[in-house]
Backbone bond lengths (Angstrom), bond angles and torsions (degrees), N, CA, C in turn:
res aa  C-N    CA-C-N  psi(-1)  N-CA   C-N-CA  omega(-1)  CA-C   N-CA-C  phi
1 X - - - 1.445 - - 1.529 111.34 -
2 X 1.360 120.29 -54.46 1.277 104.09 179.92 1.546 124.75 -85.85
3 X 1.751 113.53 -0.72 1.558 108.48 144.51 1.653 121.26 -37.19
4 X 1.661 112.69 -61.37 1.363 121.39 170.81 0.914 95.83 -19.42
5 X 1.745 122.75 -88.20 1.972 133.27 -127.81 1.166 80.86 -57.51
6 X 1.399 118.20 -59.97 2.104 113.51 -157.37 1.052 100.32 -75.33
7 X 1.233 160.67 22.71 1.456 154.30 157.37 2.042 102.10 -87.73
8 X 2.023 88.14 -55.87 1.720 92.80 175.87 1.685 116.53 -58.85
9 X 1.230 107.16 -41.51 1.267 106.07 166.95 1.107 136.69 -56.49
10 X 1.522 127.90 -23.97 1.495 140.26 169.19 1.506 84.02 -69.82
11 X 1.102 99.31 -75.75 1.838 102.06 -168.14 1.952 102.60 -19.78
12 X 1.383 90.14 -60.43 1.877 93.09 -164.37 1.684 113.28 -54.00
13 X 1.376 97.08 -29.11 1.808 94.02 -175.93 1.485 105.11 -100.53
14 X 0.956 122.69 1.35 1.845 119.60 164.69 1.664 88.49 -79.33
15 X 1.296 145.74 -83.01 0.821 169.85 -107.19 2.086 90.85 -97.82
16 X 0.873 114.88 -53.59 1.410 129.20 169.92 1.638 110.68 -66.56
17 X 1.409 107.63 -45.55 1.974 92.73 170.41 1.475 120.05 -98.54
18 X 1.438 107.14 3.34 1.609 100.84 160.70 1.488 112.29 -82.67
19 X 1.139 108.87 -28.34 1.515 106.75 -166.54 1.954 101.88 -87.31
20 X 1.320 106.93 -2.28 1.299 119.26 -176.82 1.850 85.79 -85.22
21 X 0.991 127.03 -61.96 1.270 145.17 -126.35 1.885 91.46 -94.65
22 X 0.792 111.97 -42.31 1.476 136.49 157.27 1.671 119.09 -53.38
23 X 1.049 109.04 -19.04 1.666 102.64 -166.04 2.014 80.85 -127.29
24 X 1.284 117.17 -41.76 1.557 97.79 162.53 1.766 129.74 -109.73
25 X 1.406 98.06 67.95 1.426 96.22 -158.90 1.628 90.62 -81.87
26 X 1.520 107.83 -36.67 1.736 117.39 -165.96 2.099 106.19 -46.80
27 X 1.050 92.54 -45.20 1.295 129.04 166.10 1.522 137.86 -31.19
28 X 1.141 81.05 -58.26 1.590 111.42 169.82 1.964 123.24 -92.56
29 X 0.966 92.23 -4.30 1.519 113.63 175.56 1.056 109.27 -112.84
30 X 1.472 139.25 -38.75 1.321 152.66 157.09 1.889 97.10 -33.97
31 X 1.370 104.89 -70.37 1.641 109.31 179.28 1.238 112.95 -53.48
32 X 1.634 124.63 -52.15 1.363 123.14 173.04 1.370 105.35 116.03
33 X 1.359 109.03 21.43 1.610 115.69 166.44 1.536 115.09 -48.83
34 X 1.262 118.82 126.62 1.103 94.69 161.75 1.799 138.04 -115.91
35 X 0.986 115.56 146.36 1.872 120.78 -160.02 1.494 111.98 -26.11
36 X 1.326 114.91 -15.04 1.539 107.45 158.92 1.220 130.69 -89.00
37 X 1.456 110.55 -1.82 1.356 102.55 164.82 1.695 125.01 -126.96
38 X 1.616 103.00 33.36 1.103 130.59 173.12 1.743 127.11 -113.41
39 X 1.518 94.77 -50.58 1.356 114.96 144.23 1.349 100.31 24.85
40 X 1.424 127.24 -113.98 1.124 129.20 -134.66 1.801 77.25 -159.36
41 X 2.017 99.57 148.75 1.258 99.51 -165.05 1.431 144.66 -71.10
42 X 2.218 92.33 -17.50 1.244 137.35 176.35 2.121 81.18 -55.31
43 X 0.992 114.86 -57.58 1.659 98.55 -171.47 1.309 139.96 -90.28
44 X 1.858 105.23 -0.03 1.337 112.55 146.38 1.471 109.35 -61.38
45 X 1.496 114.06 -63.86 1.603 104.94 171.80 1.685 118.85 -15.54
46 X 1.135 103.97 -61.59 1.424 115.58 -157.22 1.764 106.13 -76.81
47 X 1.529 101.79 -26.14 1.574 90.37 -169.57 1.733 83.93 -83.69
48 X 1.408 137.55 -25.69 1.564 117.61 -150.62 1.636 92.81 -101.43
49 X 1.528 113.52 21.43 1.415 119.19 -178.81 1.191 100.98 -112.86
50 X 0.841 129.12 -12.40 1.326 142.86 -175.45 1.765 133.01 -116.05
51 X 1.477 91.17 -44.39 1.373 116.68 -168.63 1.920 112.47 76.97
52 X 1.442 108.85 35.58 1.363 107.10 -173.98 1.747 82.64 172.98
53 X 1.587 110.48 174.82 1.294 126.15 178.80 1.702 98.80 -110.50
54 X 1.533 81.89 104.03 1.956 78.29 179.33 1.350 98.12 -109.53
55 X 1.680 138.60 -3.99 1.621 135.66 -170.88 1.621 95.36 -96.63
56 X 1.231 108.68 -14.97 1.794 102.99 -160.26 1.984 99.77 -122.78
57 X 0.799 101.92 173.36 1.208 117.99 161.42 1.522 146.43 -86.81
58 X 1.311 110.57 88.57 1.390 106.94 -171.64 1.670 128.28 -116.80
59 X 1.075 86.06 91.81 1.885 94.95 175.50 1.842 122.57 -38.28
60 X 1.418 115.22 -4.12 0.961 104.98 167.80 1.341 122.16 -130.45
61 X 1.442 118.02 26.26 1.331 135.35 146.88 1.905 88.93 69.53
62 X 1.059 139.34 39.81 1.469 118.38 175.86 1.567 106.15 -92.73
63 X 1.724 87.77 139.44 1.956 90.32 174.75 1.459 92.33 -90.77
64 X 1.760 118.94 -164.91 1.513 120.90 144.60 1.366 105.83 -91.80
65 X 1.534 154.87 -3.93 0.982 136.61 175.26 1.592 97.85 -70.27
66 X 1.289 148.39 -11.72 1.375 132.68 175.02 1.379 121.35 -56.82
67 X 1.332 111.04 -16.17 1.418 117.88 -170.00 1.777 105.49 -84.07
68 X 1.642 86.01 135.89 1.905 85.72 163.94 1.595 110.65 -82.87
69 X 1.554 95.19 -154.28 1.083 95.63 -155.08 1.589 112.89 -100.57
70 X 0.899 103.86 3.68 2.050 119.69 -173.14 1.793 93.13 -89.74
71 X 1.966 105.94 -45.81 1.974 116.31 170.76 1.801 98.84 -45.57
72 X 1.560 91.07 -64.81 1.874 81.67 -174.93 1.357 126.14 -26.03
73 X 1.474 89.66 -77.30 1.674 111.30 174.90 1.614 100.71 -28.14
74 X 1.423 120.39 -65.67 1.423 104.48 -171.36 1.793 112.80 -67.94
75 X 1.169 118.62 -23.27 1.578 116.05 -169.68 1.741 102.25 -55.73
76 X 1.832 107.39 -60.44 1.227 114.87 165.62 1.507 120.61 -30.67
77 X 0.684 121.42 -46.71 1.734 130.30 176.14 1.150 78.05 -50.05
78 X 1.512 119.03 -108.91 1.532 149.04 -154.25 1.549 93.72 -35.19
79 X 1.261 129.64 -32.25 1.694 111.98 171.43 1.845 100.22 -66.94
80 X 1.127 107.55 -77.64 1.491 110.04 176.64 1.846 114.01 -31.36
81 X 1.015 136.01 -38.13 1.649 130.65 -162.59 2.345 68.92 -77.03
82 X 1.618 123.04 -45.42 1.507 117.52 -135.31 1.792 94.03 -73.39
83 X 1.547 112.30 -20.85 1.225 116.99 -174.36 1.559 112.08 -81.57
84 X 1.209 105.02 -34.19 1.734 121.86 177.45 1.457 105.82 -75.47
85 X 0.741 119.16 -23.41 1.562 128.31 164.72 1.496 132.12 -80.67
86 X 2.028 114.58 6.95 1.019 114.73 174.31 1.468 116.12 86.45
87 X 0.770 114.06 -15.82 2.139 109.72 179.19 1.532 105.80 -98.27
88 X 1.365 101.71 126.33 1.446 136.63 170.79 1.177 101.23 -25.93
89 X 1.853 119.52 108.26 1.831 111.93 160.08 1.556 134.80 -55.98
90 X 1.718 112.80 5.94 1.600 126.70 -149.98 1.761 95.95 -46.32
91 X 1.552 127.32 -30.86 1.255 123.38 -175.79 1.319 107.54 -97.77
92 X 0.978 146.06 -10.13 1.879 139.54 168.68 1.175 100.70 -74.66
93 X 1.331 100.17 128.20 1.348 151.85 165.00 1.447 130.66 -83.97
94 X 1.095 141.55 128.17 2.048 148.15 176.20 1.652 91.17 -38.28
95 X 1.527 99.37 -57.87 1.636 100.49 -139.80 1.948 93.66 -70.15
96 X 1.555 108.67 -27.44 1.597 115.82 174.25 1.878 107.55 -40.44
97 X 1.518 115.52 -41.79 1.152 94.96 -154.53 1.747 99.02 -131.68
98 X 1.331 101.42 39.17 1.412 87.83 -174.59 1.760 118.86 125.29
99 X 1.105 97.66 -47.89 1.610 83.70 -174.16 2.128 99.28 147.41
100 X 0.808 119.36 165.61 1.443 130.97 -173.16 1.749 108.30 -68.24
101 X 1.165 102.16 -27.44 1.929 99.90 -179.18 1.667 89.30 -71.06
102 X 1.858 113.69 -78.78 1.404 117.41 -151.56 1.870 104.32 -51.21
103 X 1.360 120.59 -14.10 1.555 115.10 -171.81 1.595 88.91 -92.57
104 X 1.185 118.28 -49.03 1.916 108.67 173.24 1.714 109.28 -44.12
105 X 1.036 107.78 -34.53 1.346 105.75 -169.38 1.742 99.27 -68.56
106 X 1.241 122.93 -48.62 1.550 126.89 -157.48 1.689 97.49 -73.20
107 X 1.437 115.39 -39.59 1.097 120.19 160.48 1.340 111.00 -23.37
108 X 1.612 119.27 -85.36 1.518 143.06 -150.39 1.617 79.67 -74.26
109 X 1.266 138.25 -29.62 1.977 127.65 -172.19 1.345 91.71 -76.20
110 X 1.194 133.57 -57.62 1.825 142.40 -158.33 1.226 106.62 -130.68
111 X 1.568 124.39 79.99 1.376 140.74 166.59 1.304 102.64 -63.81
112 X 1.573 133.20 -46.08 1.365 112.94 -145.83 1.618 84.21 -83.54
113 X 1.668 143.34 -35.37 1.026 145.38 -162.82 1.585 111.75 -55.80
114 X 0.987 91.37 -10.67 2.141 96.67 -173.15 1.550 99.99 -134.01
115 X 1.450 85.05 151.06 1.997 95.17 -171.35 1.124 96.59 -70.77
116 X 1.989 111.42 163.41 1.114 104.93 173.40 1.558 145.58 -75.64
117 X 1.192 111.72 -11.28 1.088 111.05 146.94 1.381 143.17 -34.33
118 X 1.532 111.32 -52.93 1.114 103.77 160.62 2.035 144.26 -85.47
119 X 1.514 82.72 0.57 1.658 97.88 162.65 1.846 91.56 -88.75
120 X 0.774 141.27 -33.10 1.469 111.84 -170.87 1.675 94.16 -89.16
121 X 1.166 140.33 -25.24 1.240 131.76 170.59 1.973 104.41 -57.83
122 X 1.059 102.65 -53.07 1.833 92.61 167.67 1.833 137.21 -57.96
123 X 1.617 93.68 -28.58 1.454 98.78 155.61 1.191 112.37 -84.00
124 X 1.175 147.07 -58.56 1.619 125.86 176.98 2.241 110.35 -33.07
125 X 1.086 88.87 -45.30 1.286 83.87 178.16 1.407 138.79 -63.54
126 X 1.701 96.45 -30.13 1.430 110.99 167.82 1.849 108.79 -86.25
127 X 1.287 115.85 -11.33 1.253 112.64 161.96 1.484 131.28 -73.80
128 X 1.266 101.69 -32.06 1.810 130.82 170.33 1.396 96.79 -47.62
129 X 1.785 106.09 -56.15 1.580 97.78 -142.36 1.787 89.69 -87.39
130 X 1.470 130.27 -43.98 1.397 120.46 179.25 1.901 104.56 -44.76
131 X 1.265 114.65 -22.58 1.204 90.09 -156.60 1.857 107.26 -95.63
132 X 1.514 102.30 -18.16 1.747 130.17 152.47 1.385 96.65 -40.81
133 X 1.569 125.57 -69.76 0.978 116.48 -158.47 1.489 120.56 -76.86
134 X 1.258 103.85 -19.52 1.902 105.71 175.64 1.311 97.40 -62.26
135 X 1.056 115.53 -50.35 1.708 122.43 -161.65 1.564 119.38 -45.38
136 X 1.416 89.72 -49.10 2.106 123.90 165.53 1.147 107.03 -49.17
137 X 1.255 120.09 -68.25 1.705 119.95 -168.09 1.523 87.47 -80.82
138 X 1.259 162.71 -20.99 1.223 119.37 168.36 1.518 128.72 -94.17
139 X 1.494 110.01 -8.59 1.436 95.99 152.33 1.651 113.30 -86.21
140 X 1.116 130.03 -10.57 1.613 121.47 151.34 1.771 110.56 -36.21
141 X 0.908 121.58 -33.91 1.350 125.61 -153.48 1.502 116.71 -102.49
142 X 1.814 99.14 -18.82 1.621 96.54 -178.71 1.912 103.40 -88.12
């Protein structure tokens, strides 16, 4: 029986990142992904775990550092549409989208998408900074 669920479940997330992949293909060509590291989702995993396909085979050797900076701009998108879309952030990275604030932020947008750890690592942070800021406005005040 529970062969089934995980069989239906492969089924559901093939079926869920083609139709992802499908609705931003324009998108994804815009960045300059290329079909091996779109493929199938097991190798987005792997390329945004990596920043390249190091589990699979890729004849055209692409990292993501090839991308400028207009590609970035769009990759960021295409992470954000991939988080709004329900699939697990376990491979996004700070340095993927900017820096440790804008990935706190996607955090606090798509909690359930990231383990918890790292949603409670974003509330400590937003606790840090309210509590920075009390501190500010009350020596503002003396």
């Amino acid at each position: 029986m529970s062969f089934r669920q995980k069989n239906k479940n492969i089924g559901a997330d093939k079926r869920n990142w083609d139709s992802f992949c499908e609705a931003n293909w324009t998108l994804i060509e815009r960045i300059g992904l290329p079909i091996t590291a779109v493929d199938t989702l097991e190798r987005f995993y792997d390329f945004l775990s990596h920043g390249y396909l190091e589990s699979y085979d890729d004849p055209l050797g692409f990292t993501i550092r090839e991308l400028d900076s207009h590609q970035w701009e769009l990759f960021k998108v295409l992470l954000e549409r991939f988080l709004e879309a329900g699939f697990h952030a376990s491979s996004i990275d700070a340095w993927m989208v900017g820096g440790e604030e804008p990935y706190l932020s996607l955090v606090r947008k798509y909690p359930n998408q990231f383990s918890p750890n790292t949603v409670k690592r974003a509330k400590e942070a937003d606790d840090e900074s309210t509590l920075k800021a009390q501190e500010a406005w009350k020596e503002e005040g003396k």
